[in-house]
C-alpha positions, 0 to 999 in steps of 0.5 A: 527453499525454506519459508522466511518469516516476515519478521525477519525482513523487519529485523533486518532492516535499519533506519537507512533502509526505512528511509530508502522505503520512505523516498520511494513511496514518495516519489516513485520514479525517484533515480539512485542517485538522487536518491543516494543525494538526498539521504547523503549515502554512497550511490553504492550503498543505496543500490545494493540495499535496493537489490537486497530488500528486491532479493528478500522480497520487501520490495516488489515490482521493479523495487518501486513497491512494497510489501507491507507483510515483510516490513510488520503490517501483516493484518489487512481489514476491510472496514464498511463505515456509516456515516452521517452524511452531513459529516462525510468530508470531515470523515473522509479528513480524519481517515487521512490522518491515520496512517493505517488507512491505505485507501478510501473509496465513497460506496453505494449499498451498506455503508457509505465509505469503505477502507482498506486498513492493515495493522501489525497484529490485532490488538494494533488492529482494534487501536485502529478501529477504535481511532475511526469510530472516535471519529466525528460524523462515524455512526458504525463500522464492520469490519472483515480479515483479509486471511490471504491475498489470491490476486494482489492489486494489478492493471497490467491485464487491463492495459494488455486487453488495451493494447490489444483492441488498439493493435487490432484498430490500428489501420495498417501501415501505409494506408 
């Protein structure tokens, strides 16, 4: 099978299949046809664009997740920030704001919050990061690539190691 280019995916969809995108980032569990409601489309229109961007792998997992490599964001970084302690909340606040930022976690050890941040190329990369570093309360950042994704973000072995451990607690039936 031959290799697609990610860029491909990005041509190929239209602002019909970016709003679909939108709608199931916002609300997950959204149903077809409230979803073909809300976007005054056909109920067929909305299913089988939902098949072709499963089939071409720009959704994934049932189609309630995206892969942000085919819709243009392929750059991941990883940015260690210091900040001044007094100033975190507001940091935290305007990290929020930069739509780049996937996700913020509080940390111990070097640097005080880490983020995930993905980009289009690098120079988007650098217009990123010099966002944060504008930012009131940032001292520094450092900041990694991501070169490729081994074992994407997952909790289906947490919750197997769960259902087992519950399976073998549960007393027996009858008793």
């Amino acid at each position: 099978m031959p290799e697609v280019n990610r860029s491909d995916h990005l041509n190929s969809l239209d602002p019909t299949d970016l709003r679909i995108l939108l709608e199931l980032v916002r609300d997950p569990r959204i149903q077809i046809g409230e979803l073909s409601e809300k976007l005054r489309i056909a109920r067929n229109t909305a299913q089988s664009r939902m098949r072709r961007m499963l089939r071409s792998g720009v959704l994934r997992d049932g189609g309630r997740e995206i892969d942000l490599e085919s819709v243009g964001y392929d750059v991941v970084a990883f940015v260690t920030i210091e900040v001044t302690h007094r100033e975190l909340d507001g940091v935290v606040g305007a990290l929020r704001l930069l739509p780049q930022v996937l996700e913020v976690h509080e940390i111990s050890g070097r640097g005080d919050v880490w983020c995930r941040v993905v980009a289009t190329d690098t120079h988007n990369l650098q217009a990123a990061l010099r966002s944060i570093l504008r930012i009131k309360g940032v001292i520094r950042t450092e900041t990694v690539l991501a070169l490729h994704t081994h074992i994407p973000y997952r909790t289906e072995p947490l919750i197997s190691r769960l259902v087992q451990g519950a399976s073998v607690q549960a007393p027996a039936r009858g008793e």
